[in-house]
NUBA-528768 format. One record per atom (N, C-alpha, C, O): residue number from 0; residue in three letters; x, y, z; atom name. Coordinates in steps of 0.1 Angstrom, whole numbers, always signed. Layout:
NUBA-528768
NODE  num  residu      x      y      z  atome
NODE  NUM     Ala      X      Y      Z     CA
...
This chain:
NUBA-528768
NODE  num  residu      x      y      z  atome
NODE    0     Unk     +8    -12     +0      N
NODE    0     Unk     +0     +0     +0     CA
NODE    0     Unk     +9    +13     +0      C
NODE    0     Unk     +6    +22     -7      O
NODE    1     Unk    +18    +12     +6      N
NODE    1     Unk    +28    +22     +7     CA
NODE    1     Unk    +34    +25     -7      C
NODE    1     Unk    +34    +36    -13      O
NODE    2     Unk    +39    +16    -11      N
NODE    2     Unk    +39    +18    -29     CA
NODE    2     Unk    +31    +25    -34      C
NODE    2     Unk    +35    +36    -39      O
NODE    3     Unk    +18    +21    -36      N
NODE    3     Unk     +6    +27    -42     CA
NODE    3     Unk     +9    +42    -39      C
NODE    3     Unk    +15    +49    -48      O
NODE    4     Unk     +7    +49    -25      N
NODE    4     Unk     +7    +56    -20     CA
NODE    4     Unk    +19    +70    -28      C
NODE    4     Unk    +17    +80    -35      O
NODE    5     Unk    +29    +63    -23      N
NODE    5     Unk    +40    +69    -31     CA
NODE    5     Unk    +36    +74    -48      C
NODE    5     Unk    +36    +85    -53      O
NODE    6     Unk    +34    +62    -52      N
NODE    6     Unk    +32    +66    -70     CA
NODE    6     Unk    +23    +72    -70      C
NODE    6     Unk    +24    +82    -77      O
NODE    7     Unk     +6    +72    -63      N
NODE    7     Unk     -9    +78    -71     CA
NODE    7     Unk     -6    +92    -63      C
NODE    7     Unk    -13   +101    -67      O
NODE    8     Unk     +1    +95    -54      N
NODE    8     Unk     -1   +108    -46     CA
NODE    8     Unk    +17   +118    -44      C
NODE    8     Unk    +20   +130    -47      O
NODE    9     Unk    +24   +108    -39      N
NODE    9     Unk    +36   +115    -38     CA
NODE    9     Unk    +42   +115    -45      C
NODE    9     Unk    +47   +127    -45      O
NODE   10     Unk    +47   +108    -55      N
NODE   10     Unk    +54   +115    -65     CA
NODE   10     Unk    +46   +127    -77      C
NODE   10     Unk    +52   +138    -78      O
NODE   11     Unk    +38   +126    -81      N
NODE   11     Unk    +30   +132    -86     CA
NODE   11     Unk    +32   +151    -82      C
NODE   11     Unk    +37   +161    -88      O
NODE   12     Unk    +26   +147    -65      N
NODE   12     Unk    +31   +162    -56     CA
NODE   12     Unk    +42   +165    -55      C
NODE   12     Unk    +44   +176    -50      O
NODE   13     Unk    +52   +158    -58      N
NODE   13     Unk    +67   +162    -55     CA
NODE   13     Unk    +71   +169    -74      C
NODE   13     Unk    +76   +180    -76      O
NODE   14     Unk    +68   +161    -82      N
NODE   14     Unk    +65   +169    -93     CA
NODE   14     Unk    +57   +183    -98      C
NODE   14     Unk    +58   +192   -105      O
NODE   15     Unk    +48   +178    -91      N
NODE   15     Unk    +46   +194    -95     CA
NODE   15     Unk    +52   +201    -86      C
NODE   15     Unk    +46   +211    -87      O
NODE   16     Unk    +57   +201    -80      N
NODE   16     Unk    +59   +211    -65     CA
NODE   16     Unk    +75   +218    -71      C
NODE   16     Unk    +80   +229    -68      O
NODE   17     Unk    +80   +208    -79      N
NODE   17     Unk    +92   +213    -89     CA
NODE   17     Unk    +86   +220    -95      C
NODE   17     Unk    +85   +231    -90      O
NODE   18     Unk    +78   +218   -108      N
NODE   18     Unk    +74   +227   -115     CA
NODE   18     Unk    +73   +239   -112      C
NODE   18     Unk    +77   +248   -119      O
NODE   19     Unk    +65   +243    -96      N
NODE   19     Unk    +57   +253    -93     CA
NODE   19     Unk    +69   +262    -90      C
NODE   19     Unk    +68   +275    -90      O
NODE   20     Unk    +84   +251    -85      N
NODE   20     Unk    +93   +263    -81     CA
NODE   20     Unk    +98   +271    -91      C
NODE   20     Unk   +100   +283    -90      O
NODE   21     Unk    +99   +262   -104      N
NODE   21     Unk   +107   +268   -112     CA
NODE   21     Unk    +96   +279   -117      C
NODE   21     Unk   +102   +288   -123      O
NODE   22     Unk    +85   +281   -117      N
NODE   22     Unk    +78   +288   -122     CA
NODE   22     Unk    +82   +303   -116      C
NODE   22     Unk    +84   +313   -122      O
NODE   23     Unk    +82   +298   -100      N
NODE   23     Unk    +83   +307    -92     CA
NODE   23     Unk    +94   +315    -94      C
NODE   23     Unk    +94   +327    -91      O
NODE   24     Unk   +106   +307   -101      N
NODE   24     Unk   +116   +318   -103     CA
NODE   24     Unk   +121   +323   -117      C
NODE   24     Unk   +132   +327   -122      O
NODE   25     Unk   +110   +321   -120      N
NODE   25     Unk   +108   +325   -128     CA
NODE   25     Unk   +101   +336   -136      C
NODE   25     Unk   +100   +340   -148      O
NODE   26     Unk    +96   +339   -127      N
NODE   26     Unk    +86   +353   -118     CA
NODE   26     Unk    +72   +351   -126      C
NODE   26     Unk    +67   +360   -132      O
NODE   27     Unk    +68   +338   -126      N
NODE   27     Unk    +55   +334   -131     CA
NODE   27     Unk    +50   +328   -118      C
NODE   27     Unk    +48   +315   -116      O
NODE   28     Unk    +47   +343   -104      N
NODE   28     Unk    +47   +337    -96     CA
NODE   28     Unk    +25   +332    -98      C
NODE   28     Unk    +20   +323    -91      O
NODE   29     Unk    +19   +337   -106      N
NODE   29     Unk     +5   +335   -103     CA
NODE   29     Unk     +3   +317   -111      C
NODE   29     Unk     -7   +310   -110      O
NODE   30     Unk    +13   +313   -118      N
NODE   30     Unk    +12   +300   -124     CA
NODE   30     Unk    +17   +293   -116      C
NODE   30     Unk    +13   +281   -117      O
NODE   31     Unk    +26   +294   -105      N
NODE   31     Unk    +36   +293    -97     CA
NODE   31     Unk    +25   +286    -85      C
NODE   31     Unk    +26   +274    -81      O
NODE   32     Unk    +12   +296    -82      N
NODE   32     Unk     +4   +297    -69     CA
NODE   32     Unk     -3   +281    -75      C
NODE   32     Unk     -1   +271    -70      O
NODE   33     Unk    -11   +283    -87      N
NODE   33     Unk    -19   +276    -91     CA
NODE   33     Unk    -13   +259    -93      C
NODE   33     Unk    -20   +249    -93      O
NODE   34     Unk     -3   +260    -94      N
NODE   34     Unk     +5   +244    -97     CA
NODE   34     Unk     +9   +242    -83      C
NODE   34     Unk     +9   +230    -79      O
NODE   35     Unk    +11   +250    -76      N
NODE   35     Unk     +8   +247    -65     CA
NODE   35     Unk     -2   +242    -55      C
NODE   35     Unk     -2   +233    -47      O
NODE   36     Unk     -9   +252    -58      N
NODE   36     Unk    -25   +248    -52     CA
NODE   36     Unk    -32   +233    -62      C
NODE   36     Unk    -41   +227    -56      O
NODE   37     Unk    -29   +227    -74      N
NODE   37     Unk    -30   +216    -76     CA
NODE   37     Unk    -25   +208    -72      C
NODE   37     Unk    -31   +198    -67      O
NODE   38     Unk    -12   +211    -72      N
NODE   38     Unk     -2   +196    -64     CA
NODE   38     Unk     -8   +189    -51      C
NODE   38     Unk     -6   +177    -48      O
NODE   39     Unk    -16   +198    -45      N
NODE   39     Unk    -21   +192    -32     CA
NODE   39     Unk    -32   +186    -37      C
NODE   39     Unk    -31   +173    -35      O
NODE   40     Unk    -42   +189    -42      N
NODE   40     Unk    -50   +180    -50     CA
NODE   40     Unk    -51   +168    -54      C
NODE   40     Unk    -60   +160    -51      O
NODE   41     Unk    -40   +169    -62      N
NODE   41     Unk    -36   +160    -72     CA
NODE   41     Unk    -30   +148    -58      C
NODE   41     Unk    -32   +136    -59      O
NODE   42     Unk    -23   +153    -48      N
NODE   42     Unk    -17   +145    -37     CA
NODE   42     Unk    -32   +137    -32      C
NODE   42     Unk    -33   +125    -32      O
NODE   43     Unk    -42   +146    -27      N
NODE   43     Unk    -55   +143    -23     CA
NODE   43     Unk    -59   +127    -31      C
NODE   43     Unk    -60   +115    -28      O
NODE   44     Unk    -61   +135    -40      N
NODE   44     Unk    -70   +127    -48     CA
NODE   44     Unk    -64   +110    -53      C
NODE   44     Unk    -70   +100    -55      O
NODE   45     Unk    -50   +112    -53      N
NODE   45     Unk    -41   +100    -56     CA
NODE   45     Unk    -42    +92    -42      C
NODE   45     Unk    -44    +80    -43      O
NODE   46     Unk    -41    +95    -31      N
NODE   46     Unk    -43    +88    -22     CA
NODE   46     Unk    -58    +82    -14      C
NODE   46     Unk    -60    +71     -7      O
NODE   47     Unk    -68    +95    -18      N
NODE   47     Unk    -75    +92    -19     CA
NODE   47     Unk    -83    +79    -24      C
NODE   47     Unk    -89    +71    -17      O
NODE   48     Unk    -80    +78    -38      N
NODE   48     Unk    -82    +70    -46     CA
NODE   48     Unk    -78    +54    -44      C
NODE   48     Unk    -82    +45    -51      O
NODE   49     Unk    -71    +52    -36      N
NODE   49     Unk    -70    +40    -26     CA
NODE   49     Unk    -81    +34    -18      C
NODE   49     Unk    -80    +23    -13      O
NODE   50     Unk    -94    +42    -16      N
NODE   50     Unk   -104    +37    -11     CA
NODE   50     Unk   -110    +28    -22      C
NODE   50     Unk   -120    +21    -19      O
NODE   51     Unk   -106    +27    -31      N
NODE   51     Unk   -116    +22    -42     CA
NODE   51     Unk   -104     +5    -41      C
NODE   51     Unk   -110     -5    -45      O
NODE   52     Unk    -93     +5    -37      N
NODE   52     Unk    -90     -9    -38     CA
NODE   52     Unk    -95    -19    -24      C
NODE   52     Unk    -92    -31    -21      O
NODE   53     Unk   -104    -11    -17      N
NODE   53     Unk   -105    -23     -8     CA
NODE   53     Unk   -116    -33    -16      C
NODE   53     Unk   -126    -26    -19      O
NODE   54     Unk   -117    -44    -20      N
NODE   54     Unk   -122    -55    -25     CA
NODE   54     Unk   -139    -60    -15      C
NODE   54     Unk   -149    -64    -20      O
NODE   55     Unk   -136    -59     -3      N
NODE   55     Unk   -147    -64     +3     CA
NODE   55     Unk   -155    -55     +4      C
NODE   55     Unk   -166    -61     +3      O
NODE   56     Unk   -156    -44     +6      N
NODE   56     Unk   -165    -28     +6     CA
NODE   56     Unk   -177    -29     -6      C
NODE   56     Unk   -178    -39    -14      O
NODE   57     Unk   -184    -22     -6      N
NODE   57     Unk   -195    -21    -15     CA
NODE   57     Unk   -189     -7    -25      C
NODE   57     Unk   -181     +2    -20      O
NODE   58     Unk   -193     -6    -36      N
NODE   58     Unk   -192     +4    -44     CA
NODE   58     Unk   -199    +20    -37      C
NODE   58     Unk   -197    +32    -38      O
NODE   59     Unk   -210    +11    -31      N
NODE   59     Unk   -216    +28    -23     CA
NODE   59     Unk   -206    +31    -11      C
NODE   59     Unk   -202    +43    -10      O
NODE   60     Unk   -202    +23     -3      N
NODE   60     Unk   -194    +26     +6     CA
NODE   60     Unk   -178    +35     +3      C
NODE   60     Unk   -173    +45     +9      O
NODE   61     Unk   -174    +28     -5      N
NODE   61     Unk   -168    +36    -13     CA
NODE   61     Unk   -165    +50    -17      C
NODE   61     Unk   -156    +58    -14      O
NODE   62     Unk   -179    +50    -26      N
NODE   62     Unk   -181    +58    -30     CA
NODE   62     Unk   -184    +73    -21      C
NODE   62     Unk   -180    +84    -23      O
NODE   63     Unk   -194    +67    -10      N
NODE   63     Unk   -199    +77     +1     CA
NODE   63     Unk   -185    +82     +8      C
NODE   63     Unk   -181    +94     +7      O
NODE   64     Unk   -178    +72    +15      N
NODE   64     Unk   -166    +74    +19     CA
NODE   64     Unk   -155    +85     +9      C
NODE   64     Unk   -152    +95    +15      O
NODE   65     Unk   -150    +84     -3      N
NODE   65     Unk   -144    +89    -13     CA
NODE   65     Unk   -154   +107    -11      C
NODE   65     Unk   -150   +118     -9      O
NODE   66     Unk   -165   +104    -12      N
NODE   66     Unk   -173   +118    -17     CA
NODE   66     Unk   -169   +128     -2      C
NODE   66     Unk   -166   +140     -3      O
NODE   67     Unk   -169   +119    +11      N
NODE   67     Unk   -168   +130    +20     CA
NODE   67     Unk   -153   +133    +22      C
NODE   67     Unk   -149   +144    +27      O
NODE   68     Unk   -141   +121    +17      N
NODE   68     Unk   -129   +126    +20     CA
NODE   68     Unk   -126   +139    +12      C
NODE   68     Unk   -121   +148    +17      O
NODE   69     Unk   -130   +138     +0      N
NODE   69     Unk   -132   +156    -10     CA
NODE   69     Unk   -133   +162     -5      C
NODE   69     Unk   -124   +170     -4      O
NODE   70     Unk   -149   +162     +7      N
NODE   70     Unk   -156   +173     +6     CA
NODE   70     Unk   -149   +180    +19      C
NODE   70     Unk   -149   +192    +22      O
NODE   71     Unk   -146   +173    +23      N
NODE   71     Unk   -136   +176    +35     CA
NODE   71     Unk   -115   +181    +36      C
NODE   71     Unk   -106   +186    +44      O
NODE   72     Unk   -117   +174    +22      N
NODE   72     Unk   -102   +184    +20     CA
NODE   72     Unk   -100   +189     +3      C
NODE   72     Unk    -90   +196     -1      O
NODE   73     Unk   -108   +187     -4      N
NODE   73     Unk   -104   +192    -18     CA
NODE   73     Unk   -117   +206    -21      C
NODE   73     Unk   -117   +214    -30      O
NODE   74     Unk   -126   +205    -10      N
NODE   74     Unk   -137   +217    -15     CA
NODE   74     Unk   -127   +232     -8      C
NODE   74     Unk   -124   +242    -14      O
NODE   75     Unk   -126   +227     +4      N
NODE   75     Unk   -118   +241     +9     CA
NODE   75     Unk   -109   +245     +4      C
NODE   75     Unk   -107   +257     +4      O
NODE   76     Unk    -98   +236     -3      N
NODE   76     Unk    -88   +238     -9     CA
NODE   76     Unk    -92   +248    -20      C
NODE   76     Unk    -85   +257    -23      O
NODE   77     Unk   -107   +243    -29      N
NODE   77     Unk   -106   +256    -36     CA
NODE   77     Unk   -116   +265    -32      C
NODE   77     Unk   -126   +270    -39      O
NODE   78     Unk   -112   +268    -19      N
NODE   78     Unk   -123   +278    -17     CA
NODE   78     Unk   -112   +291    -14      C
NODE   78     Unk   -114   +303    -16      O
NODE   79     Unk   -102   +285    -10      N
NODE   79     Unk    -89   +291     -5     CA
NODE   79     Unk    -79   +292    -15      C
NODE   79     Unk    -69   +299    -14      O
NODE   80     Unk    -82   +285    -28      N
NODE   80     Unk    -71   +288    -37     CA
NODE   80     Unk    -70   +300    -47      C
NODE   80     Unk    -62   +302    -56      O
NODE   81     Unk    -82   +308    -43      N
NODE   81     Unk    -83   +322    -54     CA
NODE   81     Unk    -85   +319    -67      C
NODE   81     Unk    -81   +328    -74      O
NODE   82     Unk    -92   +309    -71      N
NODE   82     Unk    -95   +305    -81     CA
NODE   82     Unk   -108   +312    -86      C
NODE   82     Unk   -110   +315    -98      O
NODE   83     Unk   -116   +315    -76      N
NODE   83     Unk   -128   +320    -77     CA
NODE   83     Unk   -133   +332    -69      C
NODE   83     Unk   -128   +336    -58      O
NODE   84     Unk   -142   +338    -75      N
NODE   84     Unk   -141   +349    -64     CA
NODE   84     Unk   -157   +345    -56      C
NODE   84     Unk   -167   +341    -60      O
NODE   85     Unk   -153   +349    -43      N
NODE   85     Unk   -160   +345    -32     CA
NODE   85     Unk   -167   +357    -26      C
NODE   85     Unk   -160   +361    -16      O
NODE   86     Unk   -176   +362    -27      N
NODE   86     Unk   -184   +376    -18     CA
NODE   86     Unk   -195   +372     -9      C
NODE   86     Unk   -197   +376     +3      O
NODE   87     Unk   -203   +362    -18      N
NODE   87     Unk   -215   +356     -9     CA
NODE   87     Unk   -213   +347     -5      C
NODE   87     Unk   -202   +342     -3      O
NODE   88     Unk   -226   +339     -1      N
NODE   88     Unk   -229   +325     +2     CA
NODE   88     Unk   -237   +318    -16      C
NODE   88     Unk   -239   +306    -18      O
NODE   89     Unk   -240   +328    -25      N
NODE   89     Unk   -245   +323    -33     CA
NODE   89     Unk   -226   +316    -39      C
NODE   89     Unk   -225   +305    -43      O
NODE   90     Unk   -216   +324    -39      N
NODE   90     Unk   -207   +322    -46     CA
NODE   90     Unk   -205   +307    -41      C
NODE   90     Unk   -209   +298    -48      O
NODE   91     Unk   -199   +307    -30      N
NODE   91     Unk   -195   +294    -19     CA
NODE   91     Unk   -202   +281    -28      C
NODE   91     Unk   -197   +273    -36      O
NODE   92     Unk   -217   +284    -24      N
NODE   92     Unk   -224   +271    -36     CA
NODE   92     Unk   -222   +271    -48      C
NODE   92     Unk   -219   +261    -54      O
NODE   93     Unk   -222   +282    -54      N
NODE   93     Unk   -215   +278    -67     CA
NODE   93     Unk   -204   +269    -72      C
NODE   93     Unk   -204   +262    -82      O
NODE   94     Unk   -195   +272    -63      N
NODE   94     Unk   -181   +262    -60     CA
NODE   94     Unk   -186   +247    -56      C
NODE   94     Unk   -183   +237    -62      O
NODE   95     Unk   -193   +249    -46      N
NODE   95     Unk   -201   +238    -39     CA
NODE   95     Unk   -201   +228    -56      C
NODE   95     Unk   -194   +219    -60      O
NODE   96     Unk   -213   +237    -63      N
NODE   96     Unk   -219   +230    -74     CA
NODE   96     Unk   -211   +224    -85      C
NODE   96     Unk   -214   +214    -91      O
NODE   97     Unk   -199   +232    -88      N
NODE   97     Unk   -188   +232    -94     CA
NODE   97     Unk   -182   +218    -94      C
NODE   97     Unk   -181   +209   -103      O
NODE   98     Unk   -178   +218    -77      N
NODE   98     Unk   -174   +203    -73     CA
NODE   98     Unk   -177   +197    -73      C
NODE   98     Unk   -169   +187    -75      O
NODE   99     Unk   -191   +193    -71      N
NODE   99     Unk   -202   +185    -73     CA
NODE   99     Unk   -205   +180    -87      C
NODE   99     Unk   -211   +170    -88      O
NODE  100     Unk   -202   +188    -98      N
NODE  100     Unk   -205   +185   -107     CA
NODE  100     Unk   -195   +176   -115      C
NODE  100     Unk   -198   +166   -121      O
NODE  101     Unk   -182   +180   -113      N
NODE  101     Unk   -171   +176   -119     CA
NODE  101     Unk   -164   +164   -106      C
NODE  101     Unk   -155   +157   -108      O
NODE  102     Unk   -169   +165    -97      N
NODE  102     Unk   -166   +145    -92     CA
NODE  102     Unk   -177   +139    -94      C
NODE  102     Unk   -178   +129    -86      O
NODE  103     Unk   -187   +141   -101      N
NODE  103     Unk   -202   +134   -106     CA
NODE  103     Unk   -193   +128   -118      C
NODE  103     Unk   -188   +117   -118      O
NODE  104     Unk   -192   +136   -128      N
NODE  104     Unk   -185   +135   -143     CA
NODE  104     Unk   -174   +126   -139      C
NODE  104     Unk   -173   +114   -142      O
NODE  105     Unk   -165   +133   -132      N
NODE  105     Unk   -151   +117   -133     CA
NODE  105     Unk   -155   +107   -125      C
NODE  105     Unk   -147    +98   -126      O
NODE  106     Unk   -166   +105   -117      N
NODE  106     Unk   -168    +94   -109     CA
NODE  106     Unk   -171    +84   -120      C
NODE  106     Unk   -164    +74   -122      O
NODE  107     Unk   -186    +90   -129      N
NODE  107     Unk   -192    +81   -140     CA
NODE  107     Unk   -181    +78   -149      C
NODE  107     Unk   -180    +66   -150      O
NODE  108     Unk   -173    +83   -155      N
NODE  108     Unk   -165    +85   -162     CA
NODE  108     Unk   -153    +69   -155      C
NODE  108     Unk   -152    +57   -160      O
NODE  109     Unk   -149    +71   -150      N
NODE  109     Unk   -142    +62   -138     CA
NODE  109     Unk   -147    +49   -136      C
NODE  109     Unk   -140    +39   -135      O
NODE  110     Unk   -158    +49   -135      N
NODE  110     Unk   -168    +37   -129     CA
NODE  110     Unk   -169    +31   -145      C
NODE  110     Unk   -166    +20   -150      O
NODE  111     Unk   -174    +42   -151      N
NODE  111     Unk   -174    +27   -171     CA
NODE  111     Unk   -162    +19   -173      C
NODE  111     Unk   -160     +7   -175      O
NODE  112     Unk   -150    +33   -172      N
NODE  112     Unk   -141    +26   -178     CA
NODE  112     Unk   -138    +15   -169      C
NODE  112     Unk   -138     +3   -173      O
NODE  113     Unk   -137    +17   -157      N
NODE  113     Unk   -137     +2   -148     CA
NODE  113     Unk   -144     -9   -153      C
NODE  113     Unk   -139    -20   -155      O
NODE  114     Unk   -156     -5   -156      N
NODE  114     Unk   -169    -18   -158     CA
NODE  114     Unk   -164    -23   -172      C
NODE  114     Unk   -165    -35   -174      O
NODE  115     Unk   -159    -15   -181      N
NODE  115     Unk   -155    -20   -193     CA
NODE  115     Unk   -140    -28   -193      C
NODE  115     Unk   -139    -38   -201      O
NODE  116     Unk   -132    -26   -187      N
NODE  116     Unk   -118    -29   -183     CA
NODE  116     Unk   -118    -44   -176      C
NODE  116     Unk   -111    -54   -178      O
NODE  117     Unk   -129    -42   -165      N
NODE  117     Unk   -128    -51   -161     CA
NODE  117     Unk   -133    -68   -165      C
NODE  117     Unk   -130    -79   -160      O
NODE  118     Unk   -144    -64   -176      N
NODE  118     Unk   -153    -76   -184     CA
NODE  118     Unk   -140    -82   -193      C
NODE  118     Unk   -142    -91   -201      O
């Protein structure tokens, strides 16, 4: 598991995290922020994505589990990453819906290619 770990999350974040320096000195410091603020993400989401190899679990469990580890470290990340601009509470949901929309899209998206891959 530690392997896994390493390849789907840490190296990944250790790669971009180069990139982001050299950006940085490159005085592309606003591409710099942004590859940055992905790397963590992309760390999230790769480790994350280890919930889906436990074998005995159900696909909802999974799935429910996976949806709140997001919602609990990848929603704030862009709430905080200046990606968006934030004034109200209508904005906040917007983001909300944002995220929601696009881990709906790669879930399905994820789940075929599985079902097809795996027949």
């Amino acid at each position: 598991m530690l392997i896994q770990i390493l390849l789907r999350g840490l190296l990944p974040f250790i790669i971009m995290n180069v990139i982001a320096i050299v950006l940085y000195y490159q005085n592309k410091t606003h591409d710099a922020k942004g590859t940055f603020i992905a790397s963590f993400i992309v760390l999230i989401l790769g480790i994350a994505s280890l919930i889906y190899n436990f074998e005995e679990w159900s696909i909802l469990r999974k799935t429910v589990l996976h949806f709140f580890v997001m919602l609990l470290t990848i929603y704030p990340i862009l709430l905080v990453s200046g990606w968006f601009t934030l004034i109200s509470m209508k904005d906040y949901f917007l983001v909300f819906l944002i995220f929601l929309g696009f881990g709906t899209v790669s879930w399905l998206i994820f789940f075929t290619l599985f079902k097809f891959t795996s027949n």
